[in-house]
N, C-alpha and C positions, 0 to 999 in steps of 0.2 A: 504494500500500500504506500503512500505517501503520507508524509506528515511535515508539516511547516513550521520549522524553529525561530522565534525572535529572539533577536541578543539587543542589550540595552545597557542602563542602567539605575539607580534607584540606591537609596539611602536610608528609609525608614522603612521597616517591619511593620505590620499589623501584629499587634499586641492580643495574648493570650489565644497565639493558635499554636499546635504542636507539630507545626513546620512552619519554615521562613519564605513568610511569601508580602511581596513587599506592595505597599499603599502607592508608592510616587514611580512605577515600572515606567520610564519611559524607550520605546522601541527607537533602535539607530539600525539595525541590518533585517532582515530576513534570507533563511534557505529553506526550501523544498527540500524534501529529503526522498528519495525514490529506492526502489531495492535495491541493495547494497552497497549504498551510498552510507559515507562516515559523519559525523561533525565531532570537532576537538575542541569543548569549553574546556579553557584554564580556569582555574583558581580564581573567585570575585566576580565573574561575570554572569550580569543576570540574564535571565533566561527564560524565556513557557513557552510552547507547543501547543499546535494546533492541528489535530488529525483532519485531515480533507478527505481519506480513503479508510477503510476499515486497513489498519495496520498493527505491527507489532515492534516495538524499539526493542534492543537489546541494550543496558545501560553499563560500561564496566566503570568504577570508578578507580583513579589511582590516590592512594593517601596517600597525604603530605601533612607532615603536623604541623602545627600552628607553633613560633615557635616562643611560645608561652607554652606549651604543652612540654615540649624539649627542656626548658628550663624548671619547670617542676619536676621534670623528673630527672634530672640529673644534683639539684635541692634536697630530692629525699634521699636520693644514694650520696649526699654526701651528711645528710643530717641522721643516718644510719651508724656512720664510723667518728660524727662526733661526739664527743666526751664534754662532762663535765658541766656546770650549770652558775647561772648570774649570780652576782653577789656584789654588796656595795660596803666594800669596806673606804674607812674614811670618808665618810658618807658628810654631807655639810648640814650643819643645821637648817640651812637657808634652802634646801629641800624640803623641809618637811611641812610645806604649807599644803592646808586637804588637796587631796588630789592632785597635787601640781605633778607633774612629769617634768622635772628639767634636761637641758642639755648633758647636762653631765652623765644624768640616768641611761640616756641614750647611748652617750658615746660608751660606758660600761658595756651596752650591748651588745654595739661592734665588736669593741674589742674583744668579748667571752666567743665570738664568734671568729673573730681575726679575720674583719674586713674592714680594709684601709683605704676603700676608695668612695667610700659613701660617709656623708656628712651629718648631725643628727638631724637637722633642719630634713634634709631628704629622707631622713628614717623614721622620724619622729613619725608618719602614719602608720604603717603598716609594728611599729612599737606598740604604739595606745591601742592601736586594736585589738592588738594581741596580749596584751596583758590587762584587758576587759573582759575578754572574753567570760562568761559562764557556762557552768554545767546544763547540760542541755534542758535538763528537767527545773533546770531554778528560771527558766527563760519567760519572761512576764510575756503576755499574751492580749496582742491588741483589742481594744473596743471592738466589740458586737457593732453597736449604732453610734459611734465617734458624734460629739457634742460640736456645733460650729463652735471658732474661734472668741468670737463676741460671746456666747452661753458662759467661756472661762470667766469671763472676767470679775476681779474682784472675790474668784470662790479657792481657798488651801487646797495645795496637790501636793504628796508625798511622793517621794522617791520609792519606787517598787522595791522593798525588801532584798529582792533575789538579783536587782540590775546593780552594776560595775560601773563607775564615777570615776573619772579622771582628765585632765583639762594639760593644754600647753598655753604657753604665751606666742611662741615661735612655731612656722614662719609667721610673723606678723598678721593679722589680729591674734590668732591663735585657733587652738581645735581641742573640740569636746569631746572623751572617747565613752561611749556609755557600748554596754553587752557588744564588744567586737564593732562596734561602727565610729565613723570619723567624720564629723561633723566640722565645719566651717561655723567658727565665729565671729560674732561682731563686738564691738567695743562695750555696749551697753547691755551686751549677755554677761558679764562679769560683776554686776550688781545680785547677779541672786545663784551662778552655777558654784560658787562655794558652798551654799546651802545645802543642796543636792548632794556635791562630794560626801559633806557632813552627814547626809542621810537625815535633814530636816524638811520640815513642812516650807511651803511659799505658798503666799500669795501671788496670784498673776493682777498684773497690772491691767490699764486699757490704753491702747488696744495693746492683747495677749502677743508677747513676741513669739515671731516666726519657730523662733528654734526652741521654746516652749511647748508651744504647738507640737511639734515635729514628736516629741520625748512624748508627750500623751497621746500621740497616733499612734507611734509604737507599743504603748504601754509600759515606758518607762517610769513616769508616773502619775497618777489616778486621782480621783477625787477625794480629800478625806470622807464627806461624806458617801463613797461608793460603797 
């Protein structure tokens, strides 16, 4: 039979389907395909078909990994043969404000690791993340029917018991690390994310900040009155 290939290209996904098939497809070529005719997509280019003849494709695919894929796993074969575990000896007092993550903490990291070519400022993400993290089952659990923004305001949220607090200054503004994620702040998020660290109640203000918001969507924390 025949069947007609578009190649093109495209940028966004339609969201929550369990194949990638893209919203903004726009067509640059067409081929007919007739028996025993080939076509070679490489790697990113988009694609859909259009049978004109009752046909049959045969599809071979060749892998090639991504190479984020390569680098994970050549990370676990080497985090298999490392030894030994962080520790902060000579530690500064000037650490120990709640939550804070300093430079210093980071650069500890590196070096329990002995990598000399990453800076804390560049590690300081995937750091807070990781040493927020919780156990899977202490993992708080978003709102059912989540409150608009404006409903906050004015009413005490507590920090969920089981969610993990910790905050940088650097790189400038700074970043919020709650259960493994890395939030972007702003200057005027530092009036109440100590509180949190602390594992106290806040008031939200009006209107409720963004990054307020954001902690009660995921259910980091809740109403007193919930």
């Amino acid at each position: 039979g025949q069947r007609t290939w578009q190649t093109g290209s495209g940028s966004r996904c339609i969201p929550g389907l369990p194949v990638r098939l893209l919203e903004d497809f726009v067509v640059q070529d067409e081929y007919t395909l007739s028996p025993g005719d080939a076509l070679y997509l490489p790697p990113g280019i988009a694609h859909n078909a259009i049978t004109t003849t009752s046909a049959v494709t045969y599809s071979v695919g060749f892998r090639a990994p991504a190479a984020g894929d390569l680098l994970l796993a050549r990370a676990a074969q080497i985090a298999e043969r490392t030894k030994g575990r962080y520790g902060d000896p000579g530690l500064d007092p000037g650490e120990a404000s709640g939550g804070m993550i300093s430079p210093a903490a980071v650069q500890r990291a590196l070096d329990c690791i002995g990598v000399r070519d990453e800076t804390p400022e560049q590690a300081i993400a995937w750091f807070g993340a990781l040493v927020t993290e919780g156990k899977p089952w202490l993992q708080p659990e978003a709102p059912d029917h989540p409150l608009e923004p404006e409903a906050l305001a004015g009413r005490r949220l507590e920090p969920h018991p089981g969610s993990r607090y910790a905050w940088s200054d650097f790189p400038a503004p700074g970043l919020l690390f709650v259960d493994g994620n890395a939030i972007p702040l702003v200057r005027t998020d530092f009036e109440w994310i100590d509180a949190l660290c602390f594992g106290r109640a806040i008031t939200a203000g009006s209107p409720v900040p963004a990054l307020l918001y954001q902690l009660y969507s995921l259910g980091a924390v809740y109403l007193s009155d919930d």
